[in-house]
N, C-alpha and C positions, 0 to 999 in steps of 0.2 A: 897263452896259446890260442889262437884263431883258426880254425876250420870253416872252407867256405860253404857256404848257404848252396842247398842242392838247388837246379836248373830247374826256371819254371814248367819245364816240361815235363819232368821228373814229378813234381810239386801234385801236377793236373791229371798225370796219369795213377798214384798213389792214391788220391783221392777219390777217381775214379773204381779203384780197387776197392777201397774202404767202403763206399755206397754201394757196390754188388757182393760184397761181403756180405754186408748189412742187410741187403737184399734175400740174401741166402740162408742168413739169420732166420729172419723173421719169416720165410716161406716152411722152413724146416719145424719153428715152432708152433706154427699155425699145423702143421703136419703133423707133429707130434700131440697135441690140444685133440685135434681131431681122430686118433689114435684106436679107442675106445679101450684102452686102457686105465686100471684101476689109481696105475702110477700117472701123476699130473703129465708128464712128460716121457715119451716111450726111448729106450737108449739109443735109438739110430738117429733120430731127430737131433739128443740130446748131445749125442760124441761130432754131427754134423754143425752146432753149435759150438763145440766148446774150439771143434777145430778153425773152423771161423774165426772165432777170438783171436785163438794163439795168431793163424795169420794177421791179422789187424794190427794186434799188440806189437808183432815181427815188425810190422809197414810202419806205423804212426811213432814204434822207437828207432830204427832204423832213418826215416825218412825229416819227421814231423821235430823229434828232439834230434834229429843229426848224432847221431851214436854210431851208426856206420863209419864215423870218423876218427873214433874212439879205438882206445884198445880191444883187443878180443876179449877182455876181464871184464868186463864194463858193459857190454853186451850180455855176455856169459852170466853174467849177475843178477841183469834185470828178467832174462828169460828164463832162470830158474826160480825166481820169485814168482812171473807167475806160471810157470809149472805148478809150483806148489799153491796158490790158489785155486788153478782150475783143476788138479788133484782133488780139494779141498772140496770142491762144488761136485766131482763124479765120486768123491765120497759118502756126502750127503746125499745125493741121489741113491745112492745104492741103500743107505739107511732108510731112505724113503719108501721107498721099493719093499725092502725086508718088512717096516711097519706095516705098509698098506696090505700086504700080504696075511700077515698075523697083525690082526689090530689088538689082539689082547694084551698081547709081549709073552706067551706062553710058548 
């Protein structure tokens, strides 16, 4: 089975996406760094991050592996994998958070 290759223009605009993502990344985490918070990373910065990802992940499977071409299973599959990473990662943070709070564990 063959699905055709998305439109250079498709291609330039995507990636254009993915560098002001990335953009928005990194201004969010330098924001959060900045914070003066005890947690490395403050949760607004941090959920402004994760949502970034999710989009990106969306764009670069969607666009980049052509799964938009795909079933809706197959889509459905890889965005709840990482759902459950970037779950994984605001979970840890929140353990983080709890520790830095109580550093004894009391």
């Amino acid at each position: 089975m063959r699905f055709p290759q998305p439109p250079l223009r498709r291609l330039v605009l995507s990636w254009g996406l993915l560098v002001a993502l990335t953009g928005a990344s990194l201004a969010a985490a330098l924001a959060g760094e900045n914070s003066g918070s005890e947690v490395p990373l403050a949760w607004l910065p941090l959920l402004i991050l994760v949502a970034s990802t999710l989009l990106k992940t969306r764009e670069i499977l969607s666009v980049f592996l052509n799964l938009r071409a795909s079933t809706a299973g197959w889509r459905g599959l890889f965005l709840v994998f990482v759902g459950v990473i970037l779950a994984g990662v605001l979970a840890s943070h929140g353990i983080l958070a709890l520790l830095a709070k109580n550093p004894t564990g009391s």
